[in-house]
N, C-alpha and C positions, 0 to 999 in steps of 0.2 A: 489301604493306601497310606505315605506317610505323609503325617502332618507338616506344615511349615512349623508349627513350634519345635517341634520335635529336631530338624532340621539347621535350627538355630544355634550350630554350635562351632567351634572350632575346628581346627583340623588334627590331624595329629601332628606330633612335633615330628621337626624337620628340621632339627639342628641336635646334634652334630652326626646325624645318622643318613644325612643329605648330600653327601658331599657333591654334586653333581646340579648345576641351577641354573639356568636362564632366565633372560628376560626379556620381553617385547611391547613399548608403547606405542599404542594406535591411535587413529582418530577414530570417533565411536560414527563411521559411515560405512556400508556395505562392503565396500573394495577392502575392510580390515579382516572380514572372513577368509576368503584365499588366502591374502596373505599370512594370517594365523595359523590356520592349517598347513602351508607350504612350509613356513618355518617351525612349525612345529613336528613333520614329519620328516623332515631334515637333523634337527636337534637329537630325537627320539634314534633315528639308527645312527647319527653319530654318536652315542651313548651306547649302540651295540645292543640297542634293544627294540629290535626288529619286529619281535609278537606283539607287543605295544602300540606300534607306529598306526596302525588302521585305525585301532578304537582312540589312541591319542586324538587322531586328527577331527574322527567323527566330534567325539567328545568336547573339543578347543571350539570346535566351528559353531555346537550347537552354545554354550557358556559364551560366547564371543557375539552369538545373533541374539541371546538374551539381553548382555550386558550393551548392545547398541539399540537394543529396542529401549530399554530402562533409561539410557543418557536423552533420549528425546528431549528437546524441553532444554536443556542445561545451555550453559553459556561457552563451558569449558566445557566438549563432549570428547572426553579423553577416557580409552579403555587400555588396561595395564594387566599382562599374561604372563606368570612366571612358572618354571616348569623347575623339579626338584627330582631328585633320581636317589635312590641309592644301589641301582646299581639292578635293582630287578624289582622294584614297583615306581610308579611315575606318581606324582601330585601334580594338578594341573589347577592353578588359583587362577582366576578373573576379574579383577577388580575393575567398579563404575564409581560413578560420581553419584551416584542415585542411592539414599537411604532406604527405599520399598525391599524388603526382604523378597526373595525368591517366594511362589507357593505354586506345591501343584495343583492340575488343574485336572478336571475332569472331562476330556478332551471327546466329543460324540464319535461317531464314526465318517461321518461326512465332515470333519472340522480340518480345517487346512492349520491351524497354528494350535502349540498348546501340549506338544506330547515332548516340548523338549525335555523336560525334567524328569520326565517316566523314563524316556529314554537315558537319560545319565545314570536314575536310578537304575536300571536295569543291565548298563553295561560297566560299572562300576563296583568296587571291594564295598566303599562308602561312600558318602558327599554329604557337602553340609554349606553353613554364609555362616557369615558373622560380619558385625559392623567395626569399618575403620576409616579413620579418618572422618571426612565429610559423607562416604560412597558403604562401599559394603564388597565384601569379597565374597566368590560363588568357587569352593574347591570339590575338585573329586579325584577319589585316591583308585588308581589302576595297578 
């Protein structure tokens, strides 16, 4: 399994090899899922990148239910979703207002929550956080 240390790093660069970018600020409450997902399955085949579009959307929903479980708590629960293209792989960043790094977890087999990040790892090239700002950003490259 991998570590959150390990996990603590950057993304890869995404200038000037990106040409292709979006973005979406949500309030960090449930009704921001769908609509992340919606919009970001929309985005993804209006980029002509229709093999993507499923695991895009899984992937947005599960970093989007992460990142409004993390904003709990905050005064400003603002989640911020940019999507980068170059044309035939997608990065998909998630930024919270929450400093706690991402870690995985060892999720039993009766556990209802807890396999988000296995799952990221698993349908992903990479993924990684890194801290910015006040918050932290959760990316993963498809």
């Amino acid at each position: 399994m991998t570590t959150a240390a390990a996990r603590c790093r950057t993304e890869p660069s995404t200038t000037p090899r990106y040409p292709l970018t979006g973005h979406l600020e949500l309030g960090a409450r449930p009704s921001a899922v769908p609509c992340a997902r919606m919009i970001t399955k929309k985005i993804v085949r209006e980029w002509e990148l229709p093999d993507l579009a499923e695991t895009a959307e899984l992937l947005v929903s599960e970093l989007v239910t992460n990142a409004i479980r993390a904003s709990r708590g905050l005064l400003d629960p603002v989640i911020r979703v940019w999507l980068v293209s170059d044309r035939s792989t997608l990065v998909i960043r998630v930024w919270d207002g929450s400093g706690e790094m991402p870690i995985c977890q060892d999720a039993g087999p009766d556990s209802e929550c807890g396999r988000g990040l296995l799952l990221v790892e698993a349908l992903s090239k990479d993924w990684g956080a890194y801290r910015r700002g006040r918050g932290k950003v959760v990316w993963v490259l498809i």
